[in-house]
N, C-alpha and C positions, 0 to 999 in steps of 0.2 A: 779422550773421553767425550761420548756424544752429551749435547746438554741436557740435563733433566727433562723431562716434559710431563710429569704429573704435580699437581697439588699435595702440600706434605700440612696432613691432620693427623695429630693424636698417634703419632709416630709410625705413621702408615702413608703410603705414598696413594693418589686415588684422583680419577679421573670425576671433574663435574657431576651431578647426580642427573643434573639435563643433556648432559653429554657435549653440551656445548664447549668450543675449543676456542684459540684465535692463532694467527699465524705473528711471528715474530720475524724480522727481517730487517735485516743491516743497512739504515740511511745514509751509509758512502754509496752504493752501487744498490739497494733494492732488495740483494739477495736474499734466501731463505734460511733462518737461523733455525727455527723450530715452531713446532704446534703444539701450546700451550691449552690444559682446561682452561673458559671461563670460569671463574666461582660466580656464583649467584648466591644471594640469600639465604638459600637454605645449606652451603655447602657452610658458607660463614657460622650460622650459628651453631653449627657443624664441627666449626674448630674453636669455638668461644667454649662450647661445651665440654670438649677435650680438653682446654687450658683450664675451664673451672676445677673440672676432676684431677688433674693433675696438681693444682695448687696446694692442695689438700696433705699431700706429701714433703712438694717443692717449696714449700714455706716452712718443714718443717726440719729440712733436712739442716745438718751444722755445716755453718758455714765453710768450713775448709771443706766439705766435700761438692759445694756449689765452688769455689774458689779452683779444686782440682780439674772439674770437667770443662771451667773457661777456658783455663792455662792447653787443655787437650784440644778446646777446639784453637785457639790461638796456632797452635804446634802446627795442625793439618790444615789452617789457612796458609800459614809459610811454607807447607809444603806444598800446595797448589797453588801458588802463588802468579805462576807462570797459567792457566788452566785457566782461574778466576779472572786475570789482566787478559785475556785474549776474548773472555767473554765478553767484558766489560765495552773493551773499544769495540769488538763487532757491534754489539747490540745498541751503544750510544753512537757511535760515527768516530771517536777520541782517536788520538793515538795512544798505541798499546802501552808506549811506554810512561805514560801518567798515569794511571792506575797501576802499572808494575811498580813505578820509583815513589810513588807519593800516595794513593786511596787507601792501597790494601798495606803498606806499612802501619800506617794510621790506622787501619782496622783492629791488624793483630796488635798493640800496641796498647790500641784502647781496650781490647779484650783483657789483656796482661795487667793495665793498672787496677780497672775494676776485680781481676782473679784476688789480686793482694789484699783488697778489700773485703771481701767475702766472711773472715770469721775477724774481723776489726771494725765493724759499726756496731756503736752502743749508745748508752743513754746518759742520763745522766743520776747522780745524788745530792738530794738539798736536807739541809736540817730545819728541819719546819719548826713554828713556835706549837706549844703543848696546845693539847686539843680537850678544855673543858679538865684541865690537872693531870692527861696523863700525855707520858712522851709521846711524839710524831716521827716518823722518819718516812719521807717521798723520796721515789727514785722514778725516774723514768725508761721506756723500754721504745726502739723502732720498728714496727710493724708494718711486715707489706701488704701494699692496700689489696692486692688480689691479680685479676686478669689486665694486662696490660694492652690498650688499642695501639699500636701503629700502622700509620700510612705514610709510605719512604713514596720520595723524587725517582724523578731515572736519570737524574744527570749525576748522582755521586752514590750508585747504589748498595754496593761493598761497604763502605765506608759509613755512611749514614745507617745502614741496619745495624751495623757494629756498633753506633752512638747509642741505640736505643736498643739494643740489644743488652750491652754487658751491663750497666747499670739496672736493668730489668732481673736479670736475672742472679744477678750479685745478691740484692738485699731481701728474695726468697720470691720477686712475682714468676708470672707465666705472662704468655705473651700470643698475640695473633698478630701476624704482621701482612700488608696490604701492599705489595711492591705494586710500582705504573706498569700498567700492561704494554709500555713501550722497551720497559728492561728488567724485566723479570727473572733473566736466568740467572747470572752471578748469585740473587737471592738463594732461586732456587737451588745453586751449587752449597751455598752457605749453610742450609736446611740439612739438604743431603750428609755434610761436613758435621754436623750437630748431631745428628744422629749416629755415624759412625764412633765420633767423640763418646756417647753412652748417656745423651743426656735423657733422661727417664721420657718414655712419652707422654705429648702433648705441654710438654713445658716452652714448643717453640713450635710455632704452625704457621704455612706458607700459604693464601690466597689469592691469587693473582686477580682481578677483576678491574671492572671502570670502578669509578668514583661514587657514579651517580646511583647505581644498585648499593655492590658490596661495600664500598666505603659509606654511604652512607645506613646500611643496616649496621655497621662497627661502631661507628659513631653513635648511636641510638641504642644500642644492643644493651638490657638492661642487666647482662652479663659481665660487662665491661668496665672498672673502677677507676681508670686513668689511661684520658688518650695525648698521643704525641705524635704530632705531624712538622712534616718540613715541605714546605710547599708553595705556593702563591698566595698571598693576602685576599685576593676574591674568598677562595676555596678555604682559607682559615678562619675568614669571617664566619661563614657559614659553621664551621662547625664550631666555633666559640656560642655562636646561639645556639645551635641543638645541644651541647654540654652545657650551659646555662641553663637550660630548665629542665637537668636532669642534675644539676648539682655536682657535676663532672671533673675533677681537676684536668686542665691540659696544659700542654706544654706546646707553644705554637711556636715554629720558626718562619718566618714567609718570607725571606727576602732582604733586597738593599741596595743600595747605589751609593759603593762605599766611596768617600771622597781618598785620592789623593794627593796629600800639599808638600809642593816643591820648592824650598826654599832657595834663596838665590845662591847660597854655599853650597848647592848640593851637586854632587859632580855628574855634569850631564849624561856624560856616555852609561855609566855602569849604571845610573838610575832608571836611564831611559830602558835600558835591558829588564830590570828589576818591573820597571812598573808592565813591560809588553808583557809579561809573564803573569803579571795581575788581572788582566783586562784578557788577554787571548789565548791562555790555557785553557784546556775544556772548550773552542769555541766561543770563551767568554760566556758561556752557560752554568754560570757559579753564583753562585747567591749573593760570595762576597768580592763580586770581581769588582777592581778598582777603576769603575768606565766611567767617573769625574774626575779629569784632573785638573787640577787647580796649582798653576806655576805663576812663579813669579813672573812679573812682566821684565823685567830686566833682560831674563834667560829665555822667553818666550819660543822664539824661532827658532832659537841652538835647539832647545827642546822637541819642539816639533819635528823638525827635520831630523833628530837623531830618533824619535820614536814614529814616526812613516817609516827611516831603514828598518826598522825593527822590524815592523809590519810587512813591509814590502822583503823580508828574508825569511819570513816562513812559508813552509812548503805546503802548499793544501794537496791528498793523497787519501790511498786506501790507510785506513787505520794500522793495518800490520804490517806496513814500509818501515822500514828501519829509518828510513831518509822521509819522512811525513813526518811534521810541525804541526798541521794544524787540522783537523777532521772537519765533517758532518754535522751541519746541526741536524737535529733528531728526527724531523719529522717535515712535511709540506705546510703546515700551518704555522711552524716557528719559522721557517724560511721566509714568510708571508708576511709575520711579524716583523721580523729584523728588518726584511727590507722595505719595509711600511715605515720603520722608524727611519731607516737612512733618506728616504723620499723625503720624511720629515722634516730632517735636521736643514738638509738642500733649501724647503720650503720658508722655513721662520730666519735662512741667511746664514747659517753656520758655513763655514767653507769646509769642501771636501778636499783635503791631501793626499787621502790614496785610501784605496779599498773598492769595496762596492760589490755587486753581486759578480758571482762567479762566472766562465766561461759556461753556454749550455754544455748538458752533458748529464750523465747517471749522479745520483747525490744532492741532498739540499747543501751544496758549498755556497759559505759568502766570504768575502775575502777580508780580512783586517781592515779594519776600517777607520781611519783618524780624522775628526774634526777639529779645525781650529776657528777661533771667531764666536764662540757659542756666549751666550749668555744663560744666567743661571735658573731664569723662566722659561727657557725653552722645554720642551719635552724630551729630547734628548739628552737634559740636562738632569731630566725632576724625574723622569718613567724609569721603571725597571725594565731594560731592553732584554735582556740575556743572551746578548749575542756577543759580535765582538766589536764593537760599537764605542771607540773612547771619544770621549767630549771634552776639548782641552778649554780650560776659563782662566782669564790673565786674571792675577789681583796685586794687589800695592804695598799692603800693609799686613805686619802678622794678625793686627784685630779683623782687616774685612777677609785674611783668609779662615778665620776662625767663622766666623759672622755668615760667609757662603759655606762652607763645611756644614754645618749646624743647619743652614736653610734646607732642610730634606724632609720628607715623611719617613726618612728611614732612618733605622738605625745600626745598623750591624755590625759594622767594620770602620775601621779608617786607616790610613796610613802614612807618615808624618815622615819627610827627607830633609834632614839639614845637619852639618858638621857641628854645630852650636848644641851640647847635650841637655844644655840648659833650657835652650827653646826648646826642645824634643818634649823634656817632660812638662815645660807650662803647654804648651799647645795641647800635647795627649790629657793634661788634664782637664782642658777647658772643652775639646771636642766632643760632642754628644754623639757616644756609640760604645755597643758590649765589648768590642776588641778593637784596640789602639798597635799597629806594630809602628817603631822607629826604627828605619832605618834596614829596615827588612820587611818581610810578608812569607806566608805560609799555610799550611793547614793546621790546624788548633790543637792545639798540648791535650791530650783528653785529659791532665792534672788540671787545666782551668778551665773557666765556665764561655761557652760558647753560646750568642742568643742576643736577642736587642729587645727593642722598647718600638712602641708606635707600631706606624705599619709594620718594622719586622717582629714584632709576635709578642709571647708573654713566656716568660718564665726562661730557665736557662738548661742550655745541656751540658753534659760534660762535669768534671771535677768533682767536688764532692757534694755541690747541690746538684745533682742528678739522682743523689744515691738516695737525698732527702725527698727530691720529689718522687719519689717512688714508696715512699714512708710516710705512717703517720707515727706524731708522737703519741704516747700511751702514759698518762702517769699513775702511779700506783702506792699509794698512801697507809704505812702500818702503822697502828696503835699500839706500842708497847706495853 
């Protein structure tokens, strides 16, 4: 199946109205994926308009019949399962098989918990005291707020339109969604999938555009009741002020430099695997990749030297190798990034173990890259790299690994390794961040709440405050 290549408004598939296109193409090797419309402004309000109109229904309809047509698209994402996972790694540089084993399970998944949801969100009943001698009785009701703005990543694009997808359309909104004109198609296979599924149109609209036009007319669009972005802390800044002086609820993800703490019981070989999987999955272009570790100094070197083999045993290749470990970063300007940051690390005295930029050749490849020696002021310490960048930091004691964990502007993740189950939960309790795993790491249960504090954003996604930030309450007060 060739990939999409139109814009999907108001349940019609439609080329730019200025005709404007761009080309999409695979940063392992450059090649040509497809030619996609620009959206521009006028195409955006375009589908803002179509999601209003449709709301009008799609809010209206009962819930088990919004809960059936998820469960349907759920069904024909596991059926293209293989289709979506092949777009996914061309158009990101990945290998195929992280989006086949881990994105798009998570996708359909999280589509399935929100389908269950669908005719089970309610309100609540209070007995109120008598109003002037006659009885009271308040109940409350949840109301969707309306058109919902999303602007999705290209580094987990399946996945994340599924987080802001199912809970949008469970509790009755509509939606316009703004995928990175760097990985649009999966999206746009997703759209394609929606509509087959029967979901009424304009209750899901696809614009592919820059930022600086289309997302920001979404953003601003006074069509729009509630926006949700996952993306850079620059780029969320900004639109946290343009929805502040519209009064905007949003839901911001930006980011993180999740710590790692390795305690000196924790067994080096299988953790060292554990954490190379945190840090160099995706390229290490993960929002919650684990690139601060922080080990005991006892176990320091075992460490190190078990997590270089790690590094130094993935395979960098074309994305649909069966034998490729590790892909592409996305683009010549993230290439420029990462390896600005390894210049970096070189620079403020971090020592380099192994990594570094790739052989020339077709692909922005850089190779696994482990520091040790780093200190926790460095930049490679404190920046969000999103490469595959790990910064190894000795510490001594459980309070200064708490006390460096905690020194971050971020907050999103963490990840805690020690046989002791007792330290697992005071450390997870004491670490400042939205998701604590022990003893493990993954992608997020869509039953819990996924999202930080600080530079990583505001509000959370996933679980059942998802379903609420998409709701107001309503109370409604009778007089007997």
């Amino acid at each position: 199946m060739s990939p999409q290549s139109k814009m999907f408004i108001g349940g019609s598939w439609r080329d730019a109205q200025d005709g404007r296109t761009f080309e999409v193409r695979c940063p392992a090797d450059g090649s040509h994926l497809a030619t996609v419309p620009l959206a521009a402004p006028a195409d955006l309000h375009a589908a803002v308009e179509a999601a209003s109109n449709a709301f009008q229904t799609w809010s209206k309809a009962p819930g088990r019949e919004r809960g059936v047509l998820l469960n349907r698209l759920a069904d024909l994402v596991e059926r293209d399962i293989e289709i979506i996972a092949r777009l996914e790694a061309l158009e990101i540089g990945r290998p195929v098989a992280e989006p086949r084993h881990v994105d798009i399970p998570s996708a359909i998944a999280t589509l399935r918990y929100y389908a269950g949801w669908a005719d089970k969100l309610d309100g609540r009943s209070l007995a109120g005291p008598d109003h002037f001698g006659r009885p009271a009785h308040s109940y409350t009701t949840r109301v969707p707020v309306g058109v919902v703005g999303a602007i999705l990543p290209w580094n987990a694009p399946t996945m994340i339109a599924a987080w802001k997808i199912a809970p949008a359309l469970t509790v009755g909104c509509t939606i316009v969604i703004k995928p990175a004109v760097e990985a649009p198609l999966a999206v746009l296979h997703l759209a394609r999938l929606a509509e087959e599924a029967g979901l009424p149109a304009g209750v899901l609209n696809v614009v592919p555009g820059h930022g600086q036009d289309v997302g920001n007319a979404l953003v601003q669009h006074p069509g729009i009741a509630k926006l949700t972005f996952t993306g850079s802390p620059h780029v969320g800044k900004e639109i946290a002020r343009k929805a502040a002086e519209l009064l905007r609820p949003v839901t911001l993800e930006l980011g993180g430099k999740a710590p790692q703490i390795i305690f000196e019981d924790a067994d080096i070989e299988s953790t060292a695997f554990a954490v190379s999987l945190g840090i160099f999955s995706n390229q290490g272009e993960i929002c919650a990749a684990g690139s601060r570790i922080l080990v005991h100094r006892s176990i320091e070197r075992a460490f190190v030297r078990s997590l270089s083999a790690q590094a130094e045993g993935r395979v960098l290749g074309n994305p649909l190798d069966v034998g490729t470990t590790m892909g592409s970063l996305i683009s010549r300007k993230q290439y420029d990034t990462v390896t600005g940051y390894i210049d970096q690390g070189l620079a403020e005295g971090a020592v380099l173990e192994t990594g570094g930029r790739a052989p020339e050749g077709p692909g922005f490849f850089v190779r696994p890259t482990v520091f040790s020696g780093v200190k926790n002021d460095m930049r490679i310490a404190r920046e969000e790299i999103f490469g595959p960048v790990a910064a190894v930091i000795a510490f001594d004691t459980e309070e200064e690994a708490i006390a460096l964990a905690n020194d971050s502007a971020y907050s999103l993740s963490a990840n805690i390794w020690t046989r002791d189950i007792s330290r697992g939960h005071r450390v997870a309790d004491q670490v400042r961040a939205g998701s604590v795993w022990v003893n493990g790491g993954g992608t997020p249960d869509p039953r819990t709440v996924w999202g930080g504090d600080n530079m990583s954003g505001i509000g959370r996604e996933l679980g059942v405050a998802a379903l609420h930030s998409h709701t107001v309450e309503k109370a409604i007060t009778i007089l007997l």
